[in-house]
C-alpha positions as CSV (number, residue, x, y, z in Angstrom):
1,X,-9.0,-14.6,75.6
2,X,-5.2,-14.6,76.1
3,X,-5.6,-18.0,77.5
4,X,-7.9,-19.4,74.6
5,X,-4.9,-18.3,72.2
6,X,-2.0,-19.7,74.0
7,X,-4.0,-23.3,73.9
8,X,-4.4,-22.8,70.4
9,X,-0.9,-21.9,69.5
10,X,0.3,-24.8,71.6
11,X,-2.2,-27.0,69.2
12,X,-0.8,-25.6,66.3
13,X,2.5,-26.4,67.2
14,X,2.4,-29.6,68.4
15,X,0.1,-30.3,65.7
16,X,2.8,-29.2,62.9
17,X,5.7,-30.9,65.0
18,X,3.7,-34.4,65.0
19,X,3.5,-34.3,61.5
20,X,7.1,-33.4,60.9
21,X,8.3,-36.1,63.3
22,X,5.6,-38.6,61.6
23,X,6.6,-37.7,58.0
24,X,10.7,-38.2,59.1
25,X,10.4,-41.2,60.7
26,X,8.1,-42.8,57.7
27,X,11.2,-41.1,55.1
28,X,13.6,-42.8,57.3
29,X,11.9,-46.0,57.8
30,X,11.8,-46.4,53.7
31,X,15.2,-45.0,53.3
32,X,16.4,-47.9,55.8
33,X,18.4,-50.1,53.1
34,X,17.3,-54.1,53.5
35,X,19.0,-56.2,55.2
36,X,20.3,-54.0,57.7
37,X,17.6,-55.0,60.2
38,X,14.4,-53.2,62.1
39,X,15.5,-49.0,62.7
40,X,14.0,-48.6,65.9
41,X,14.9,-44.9,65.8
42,X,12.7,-44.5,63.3
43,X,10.1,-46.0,64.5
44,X,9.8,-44.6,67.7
45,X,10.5,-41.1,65.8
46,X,7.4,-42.0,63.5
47,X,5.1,-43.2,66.6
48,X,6.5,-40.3,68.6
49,X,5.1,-38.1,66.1
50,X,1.9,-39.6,66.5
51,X,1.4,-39.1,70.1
52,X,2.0,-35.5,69.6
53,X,-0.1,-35.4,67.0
54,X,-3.1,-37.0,68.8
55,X,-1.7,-34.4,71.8
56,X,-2.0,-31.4,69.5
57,X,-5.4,-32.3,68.1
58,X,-6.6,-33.3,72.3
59,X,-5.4,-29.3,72.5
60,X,-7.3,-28.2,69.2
61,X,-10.3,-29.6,70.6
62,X,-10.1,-27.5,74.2
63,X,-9.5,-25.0,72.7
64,X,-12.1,-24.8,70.3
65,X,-14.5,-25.8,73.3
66,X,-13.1,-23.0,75.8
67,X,-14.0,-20.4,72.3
68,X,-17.2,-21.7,72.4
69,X,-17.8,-21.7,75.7
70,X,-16.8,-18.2,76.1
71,X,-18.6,-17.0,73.1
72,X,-22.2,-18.3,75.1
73,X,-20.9,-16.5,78.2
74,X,-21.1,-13.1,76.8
75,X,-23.7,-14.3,74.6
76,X,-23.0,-14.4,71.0
């Protein structure tokens, strides 16, 4: 069971920090006055947040199938 939570908690936060990087690299991309050409900081910032996110829903996902799979072990 301890090892079912830690996979969770690991989804959690890599879940919460690809949004944050997501949502600060989208802010920072808008907030990039014209002219001033492409801000590739923010753009790997906002794709970086969604390969963690995709890694912290990949996590979500084993975790909920190591609860299930425990749950028909001791049979409930």
């Amino acid at each position: 069971m301890h090892a079912i939570r830690s996979i969770a908690t690991l989804a959690i936060v890599f879940l919460g920090l690809g949004f944050l990087l997501t949502a600060g690299g989208s802010v920072w991309t808008i907030l990039t006055p014209d002219g001033t050409g492409v801000n590739f900081a923010a753009g790997f910032m906002y794709m970086g947040g969604m390969v963690v996110g995709i890694a912290g829903i990949a996590l979500g996902v084993a975790a909920l199938m190591a609860v299930a799979r425990a749950a028909k072990r001791f049979g409930r």
